[in-house]
Backbone as CSV, one residue per row, in Angstrom:
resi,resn,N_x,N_y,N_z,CA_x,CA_y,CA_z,C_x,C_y,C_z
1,UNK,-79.367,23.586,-39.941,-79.323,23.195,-41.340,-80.439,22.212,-41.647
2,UNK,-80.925,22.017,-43.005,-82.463,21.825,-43.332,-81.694,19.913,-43.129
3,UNK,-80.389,19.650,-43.699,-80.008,17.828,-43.386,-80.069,17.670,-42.248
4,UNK,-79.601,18.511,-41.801,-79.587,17.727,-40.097,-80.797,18.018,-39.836
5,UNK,-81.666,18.292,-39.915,-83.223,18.879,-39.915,-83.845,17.073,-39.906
6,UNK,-83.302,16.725,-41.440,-83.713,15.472,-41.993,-83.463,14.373,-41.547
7,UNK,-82.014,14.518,-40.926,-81.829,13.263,-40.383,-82.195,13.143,-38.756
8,UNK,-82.735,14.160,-38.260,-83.253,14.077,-37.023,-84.137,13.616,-36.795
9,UNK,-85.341,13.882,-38.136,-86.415,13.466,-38.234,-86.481,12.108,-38.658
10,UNK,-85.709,11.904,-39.631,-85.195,10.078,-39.660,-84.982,9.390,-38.520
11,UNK,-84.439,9.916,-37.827,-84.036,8.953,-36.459,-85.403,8.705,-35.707
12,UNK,-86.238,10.338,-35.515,-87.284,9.771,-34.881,-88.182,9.125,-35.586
13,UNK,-89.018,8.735,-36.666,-89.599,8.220,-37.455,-89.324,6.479,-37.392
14,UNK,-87.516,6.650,-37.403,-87.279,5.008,-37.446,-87.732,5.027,-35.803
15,UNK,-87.537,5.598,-35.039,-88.139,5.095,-33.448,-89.699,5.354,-33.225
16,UNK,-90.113,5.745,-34.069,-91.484,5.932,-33.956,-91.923,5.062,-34.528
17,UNK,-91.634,4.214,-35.379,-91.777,2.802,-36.564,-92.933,3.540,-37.450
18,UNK,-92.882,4.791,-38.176,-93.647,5.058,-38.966,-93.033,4.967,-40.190
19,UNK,-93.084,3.989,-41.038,-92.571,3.382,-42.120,-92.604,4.301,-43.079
20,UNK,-93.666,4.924,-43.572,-94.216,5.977,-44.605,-93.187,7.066,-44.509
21,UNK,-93.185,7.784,-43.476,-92.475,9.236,-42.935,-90.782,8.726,-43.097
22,UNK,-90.463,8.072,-42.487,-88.914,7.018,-42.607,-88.829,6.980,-44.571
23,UNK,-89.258,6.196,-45.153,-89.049,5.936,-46.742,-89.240,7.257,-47.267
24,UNK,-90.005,8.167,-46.788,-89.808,9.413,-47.485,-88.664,10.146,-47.530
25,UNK,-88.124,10.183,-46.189,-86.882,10.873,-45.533,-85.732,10.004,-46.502
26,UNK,-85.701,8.760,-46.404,-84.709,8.239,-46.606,-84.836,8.430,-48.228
27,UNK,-85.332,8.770,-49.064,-85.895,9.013,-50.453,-85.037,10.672,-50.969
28,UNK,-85.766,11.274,-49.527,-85.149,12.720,-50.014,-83.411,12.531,-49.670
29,UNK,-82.881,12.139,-48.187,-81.222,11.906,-48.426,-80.421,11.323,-49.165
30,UNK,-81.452,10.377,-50.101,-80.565,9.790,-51.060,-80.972,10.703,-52.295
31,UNK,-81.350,11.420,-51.914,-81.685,12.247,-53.382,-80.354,13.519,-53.701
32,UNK,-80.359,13.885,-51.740,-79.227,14.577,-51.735,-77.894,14.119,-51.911
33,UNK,-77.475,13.244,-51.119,-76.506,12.338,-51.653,-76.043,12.085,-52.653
34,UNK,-77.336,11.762,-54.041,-76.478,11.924,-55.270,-76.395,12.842,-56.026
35,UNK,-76.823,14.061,-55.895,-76.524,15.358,-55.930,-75.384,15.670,-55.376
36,UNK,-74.743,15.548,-54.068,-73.177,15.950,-53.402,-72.213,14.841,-54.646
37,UNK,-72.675,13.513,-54.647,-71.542,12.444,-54.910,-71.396,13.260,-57.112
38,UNK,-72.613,13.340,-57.451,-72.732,14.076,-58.907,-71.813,15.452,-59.016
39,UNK,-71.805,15.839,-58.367,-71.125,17.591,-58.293,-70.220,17.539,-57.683
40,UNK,-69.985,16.962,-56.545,-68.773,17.078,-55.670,-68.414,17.842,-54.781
41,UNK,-70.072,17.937,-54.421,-70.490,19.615,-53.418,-71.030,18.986,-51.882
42,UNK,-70.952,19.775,-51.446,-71.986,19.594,-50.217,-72.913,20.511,-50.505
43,UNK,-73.930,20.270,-50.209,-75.234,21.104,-50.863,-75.481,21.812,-49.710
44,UNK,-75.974,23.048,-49.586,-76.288,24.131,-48.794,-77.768,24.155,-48.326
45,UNK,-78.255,24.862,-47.697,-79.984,24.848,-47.443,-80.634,25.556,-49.186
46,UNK,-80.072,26.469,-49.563,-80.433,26.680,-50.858,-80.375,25.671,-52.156
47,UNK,-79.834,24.882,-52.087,-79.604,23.596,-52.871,-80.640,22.147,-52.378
48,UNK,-80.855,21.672,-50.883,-81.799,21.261,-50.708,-83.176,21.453,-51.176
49,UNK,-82.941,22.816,-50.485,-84.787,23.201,-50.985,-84.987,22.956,-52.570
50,UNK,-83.931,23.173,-53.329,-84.033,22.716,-55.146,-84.302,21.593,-55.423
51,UNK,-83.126,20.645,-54.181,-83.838,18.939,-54.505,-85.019,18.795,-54.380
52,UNK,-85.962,19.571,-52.977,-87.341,18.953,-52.425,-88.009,19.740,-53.365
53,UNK,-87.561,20.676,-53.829,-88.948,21.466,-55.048,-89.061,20.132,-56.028
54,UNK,-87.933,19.368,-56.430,-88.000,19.237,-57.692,-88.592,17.557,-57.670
55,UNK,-88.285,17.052,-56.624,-89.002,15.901,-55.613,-90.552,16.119,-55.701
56,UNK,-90.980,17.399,-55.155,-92.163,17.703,-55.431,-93.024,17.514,-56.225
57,UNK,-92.469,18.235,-57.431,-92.843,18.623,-58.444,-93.229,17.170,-59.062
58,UNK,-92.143,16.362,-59.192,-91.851,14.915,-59.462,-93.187,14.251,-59.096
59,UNK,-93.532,14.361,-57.949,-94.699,13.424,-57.406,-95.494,13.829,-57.555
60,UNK,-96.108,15.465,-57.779,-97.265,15.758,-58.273,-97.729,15.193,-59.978
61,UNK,-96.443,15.059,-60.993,-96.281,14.585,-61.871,-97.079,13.236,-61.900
62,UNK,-96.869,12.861,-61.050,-96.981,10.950,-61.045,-98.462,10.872,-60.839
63,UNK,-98.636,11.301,-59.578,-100.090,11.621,-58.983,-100.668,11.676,-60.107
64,UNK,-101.076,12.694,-61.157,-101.616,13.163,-62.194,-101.746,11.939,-62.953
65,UNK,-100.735,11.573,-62.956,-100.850,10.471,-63.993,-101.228,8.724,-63.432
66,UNK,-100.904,8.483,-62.611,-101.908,7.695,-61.342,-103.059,7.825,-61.580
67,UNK,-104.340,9.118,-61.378,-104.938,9.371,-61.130,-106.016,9.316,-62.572
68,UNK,-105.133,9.911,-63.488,-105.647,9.377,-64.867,-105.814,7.886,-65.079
69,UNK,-104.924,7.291,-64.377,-105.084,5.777,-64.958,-106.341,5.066,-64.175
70,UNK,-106.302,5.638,-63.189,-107.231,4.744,-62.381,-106.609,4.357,-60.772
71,UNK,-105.718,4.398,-60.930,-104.858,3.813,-59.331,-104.688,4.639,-58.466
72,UNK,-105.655,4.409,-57.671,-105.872,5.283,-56.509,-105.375,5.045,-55.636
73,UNK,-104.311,3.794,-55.477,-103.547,3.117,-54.551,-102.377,4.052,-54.417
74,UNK,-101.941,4.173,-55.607,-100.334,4.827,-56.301,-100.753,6.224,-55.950
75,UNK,-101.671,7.123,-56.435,-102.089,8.467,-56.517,-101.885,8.624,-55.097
76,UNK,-102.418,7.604,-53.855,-102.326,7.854,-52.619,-101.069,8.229,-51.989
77,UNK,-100.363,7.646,-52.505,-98.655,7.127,-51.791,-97.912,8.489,-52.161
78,UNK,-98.174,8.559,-53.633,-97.189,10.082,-54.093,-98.202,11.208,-53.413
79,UNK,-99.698,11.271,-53.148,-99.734,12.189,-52.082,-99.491,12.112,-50.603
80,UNK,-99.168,11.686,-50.152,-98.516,11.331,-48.755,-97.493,11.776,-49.125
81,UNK,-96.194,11.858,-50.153,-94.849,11.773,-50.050,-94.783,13.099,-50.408
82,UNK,-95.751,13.690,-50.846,-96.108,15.183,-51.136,-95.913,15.974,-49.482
83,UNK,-96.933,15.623,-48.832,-96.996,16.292,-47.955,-95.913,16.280,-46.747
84,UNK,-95.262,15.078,-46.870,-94.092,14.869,-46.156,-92.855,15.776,-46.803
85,UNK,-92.361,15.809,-48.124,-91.558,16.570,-48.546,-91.964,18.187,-48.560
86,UNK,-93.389,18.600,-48.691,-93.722,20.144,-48.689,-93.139,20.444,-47.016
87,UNK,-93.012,19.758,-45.839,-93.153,19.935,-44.711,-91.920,20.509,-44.677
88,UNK,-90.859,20.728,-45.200,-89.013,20.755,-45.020,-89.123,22.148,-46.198
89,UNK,-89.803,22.474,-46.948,-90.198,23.708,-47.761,-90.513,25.057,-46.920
90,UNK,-89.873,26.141,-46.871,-90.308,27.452,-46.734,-91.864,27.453,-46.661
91,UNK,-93.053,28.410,-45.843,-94.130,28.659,-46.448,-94.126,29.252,-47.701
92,UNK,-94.866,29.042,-48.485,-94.685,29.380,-49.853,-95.075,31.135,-49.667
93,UNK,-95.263,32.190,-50.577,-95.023,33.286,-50.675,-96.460,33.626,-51.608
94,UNK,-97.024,34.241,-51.077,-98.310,34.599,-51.805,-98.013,35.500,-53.275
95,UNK,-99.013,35.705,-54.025,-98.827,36.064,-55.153,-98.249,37.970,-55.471
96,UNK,-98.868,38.503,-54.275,-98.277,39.914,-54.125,-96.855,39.919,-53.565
97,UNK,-96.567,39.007,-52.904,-95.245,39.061,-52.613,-94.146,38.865,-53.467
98,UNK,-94.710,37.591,-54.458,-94.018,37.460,-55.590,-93.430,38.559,-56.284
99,UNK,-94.528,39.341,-56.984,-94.642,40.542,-57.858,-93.778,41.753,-57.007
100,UNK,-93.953,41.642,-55.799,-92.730,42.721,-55.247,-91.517,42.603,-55.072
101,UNK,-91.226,40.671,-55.042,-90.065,40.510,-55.593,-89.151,40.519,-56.959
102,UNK,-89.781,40.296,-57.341,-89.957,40.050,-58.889,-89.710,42.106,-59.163
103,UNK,-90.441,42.844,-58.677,-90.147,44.506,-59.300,-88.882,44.781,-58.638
104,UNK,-88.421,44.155,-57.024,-87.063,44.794,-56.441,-85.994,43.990,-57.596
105,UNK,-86.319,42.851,-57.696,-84.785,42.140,-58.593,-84.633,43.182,-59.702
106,UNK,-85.781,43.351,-60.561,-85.924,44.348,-61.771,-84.952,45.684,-61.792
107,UNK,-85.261,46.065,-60.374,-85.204,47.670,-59.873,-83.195,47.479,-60.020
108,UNK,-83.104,46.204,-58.870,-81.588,46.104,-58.660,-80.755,45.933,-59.729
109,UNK,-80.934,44.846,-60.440,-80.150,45.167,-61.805,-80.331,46.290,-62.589
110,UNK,-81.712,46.770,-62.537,-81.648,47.956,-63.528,-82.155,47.416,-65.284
111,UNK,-82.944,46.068,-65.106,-83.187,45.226,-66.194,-84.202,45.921,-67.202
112,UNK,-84.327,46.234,-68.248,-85.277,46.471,-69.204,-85.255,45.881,-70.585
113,UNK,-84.631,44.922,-70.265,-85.231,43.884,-71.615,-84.799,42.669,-71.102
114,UNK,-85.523,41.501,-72.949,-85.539,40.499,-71.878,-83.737,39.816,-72.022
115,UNK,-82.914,40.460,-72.023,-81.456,40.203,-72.210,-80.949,40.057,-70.699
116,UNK,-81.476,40.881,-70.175,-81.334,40.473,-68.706,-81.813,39.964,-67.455
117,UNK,-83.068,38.968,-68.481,-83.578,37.850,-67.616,-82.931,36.758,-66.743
118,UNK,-81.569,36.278,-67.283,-80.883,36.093,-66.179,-80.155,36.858,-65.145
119,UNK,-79.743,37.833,-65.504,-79.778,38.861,-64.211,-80.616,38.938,-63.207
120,UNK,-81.875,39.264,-63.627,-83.090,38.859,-63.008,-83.082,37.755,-61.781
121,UNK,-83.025,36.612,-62.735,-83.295,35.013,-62.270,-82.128,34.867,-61.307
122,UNK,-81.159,36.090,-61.119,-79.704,35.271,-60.747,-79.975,36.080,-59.448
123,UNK,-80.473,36.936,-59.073,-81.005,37.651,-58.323,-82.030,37.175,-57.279
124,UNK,-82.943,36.834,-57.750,-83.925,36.369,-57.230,-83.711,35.129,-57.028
125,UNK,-83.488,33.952,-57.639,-83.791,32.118,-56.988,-83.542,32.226,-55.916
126,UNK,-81.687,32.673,-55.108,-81.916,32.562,-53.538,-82.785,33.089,-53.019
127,UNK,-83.594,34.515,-53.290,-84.152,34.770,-52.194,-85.840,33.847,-52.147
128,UNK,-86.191,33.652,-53.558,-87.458,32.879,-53.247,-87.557,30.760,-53.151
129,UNK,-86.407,30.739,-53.512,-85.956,29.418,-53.801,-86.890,28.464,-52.415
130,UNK,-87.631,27.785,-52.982,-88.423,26.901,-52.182,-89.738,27.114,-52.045
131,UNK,-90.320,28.940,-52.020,-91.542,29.584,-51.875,-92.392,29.870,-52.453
132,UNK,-91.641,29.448,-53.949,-92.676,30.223,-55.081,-92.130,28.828,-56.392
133,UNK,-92.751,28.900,-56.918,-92.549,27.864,-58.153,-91.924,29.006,-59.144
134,UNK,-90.742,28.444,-59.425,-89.983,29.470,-60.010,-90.212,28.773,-61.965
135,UNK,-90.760,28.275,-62.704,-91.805,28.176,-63.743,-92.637,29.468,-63.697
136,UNK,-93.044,29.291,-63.177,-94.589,30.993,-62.971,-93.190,32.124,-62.658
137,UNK,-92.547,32.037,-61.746,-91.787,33.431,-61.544,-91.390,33.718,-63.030
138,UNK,-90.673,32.620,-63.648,-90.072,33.240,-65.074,-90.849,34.311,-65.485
139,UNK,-91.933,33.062,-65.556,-93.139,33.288,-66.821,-93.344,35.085,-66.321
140,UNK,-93.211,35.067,-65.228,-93.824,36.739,-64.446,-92.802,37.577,-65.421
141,UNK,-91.511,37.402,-65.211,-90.639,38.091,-65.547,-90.178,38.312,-66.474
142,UNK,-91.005,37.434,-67.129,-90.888,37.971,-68.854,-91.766,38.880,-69.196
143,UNK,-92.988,38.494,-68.750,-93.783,39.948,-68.953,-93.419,40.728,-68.858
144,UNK,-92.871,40.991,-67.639,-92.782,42.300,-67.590,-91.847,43.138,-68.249
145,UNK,-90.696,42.019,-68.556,-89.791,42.586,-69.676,-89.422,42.990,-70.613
146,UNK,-91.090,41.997,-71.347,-91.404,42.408,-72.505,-92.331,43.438,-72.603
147,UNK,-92.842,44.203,-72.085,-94.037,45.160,-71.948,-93.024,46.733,-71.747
């Protein structure tokens, strides 16, 4: 499982005294944490990978805007915490792979308009959930729905 994944790597990090790698870890379990304590779930490996996408996403956010300001100090830190959280992520899924996922979900529901874009979406998140930026998947799957 991708927590116990996390907290293994926590343990060694705190014995390795790498401070950076440790505050990241401990950043993403409390992220999960209030996600279980919010819902009242234990979160699954498919639910993790949603926190660290969205963790992600989060710090590329910041970065951007760091980077506009001038602080190259800050821009630094959220990329480090980037590459530490992409590390617990699936390899991501190239763009043809996408599109062949994206035509089997289509195929399986049997979707031809865009009424059954969540059909679609309900189909597909587990299987690409973590690999693909599911923003662009929509965006894919509307095209094609609408065409």
């Amino acid at each position: 499982m991708l927590k116990q994944r996390l907290q293994d790597d926590m343990k060694a990090a705190l014995k390795a005294g790498d401070k950076e790698q440790l505050g990241t870890i401990r950043l993403i379990n409390a992220a999960i944490k209030q996600r279980e304590v919010d819902e009242r779930i234990e979160l699954s490996d498919t639910d993790v990978l949603a926190v660290l996408e969205k963790m992600v996403k989060q710090r590329r956010d910041s970065f951007a805007q760091y980077q506009n300001a001038g602080r190259e100090d800050l821009a630094a830190k959220e990329a480090a915490e980037i590459v530490i959280c992409q590390k617990y992520l699936p390899e991501p899924l190239s763009e043809a792979d996408i599109d062949a996922c994206i035509d089997d979900a289509i195929t399986e529901v049997g979707a031809s308009s865009m009424r059954d874009m969540g059909q679609v979406m309900g189909v597909l998140k587990p299987r690409i959930q973590g690999r693909a930026d599911m923003g662009q998947v929509s965006a894919r799957i509307k095209q094609r729905l609408m065409a």
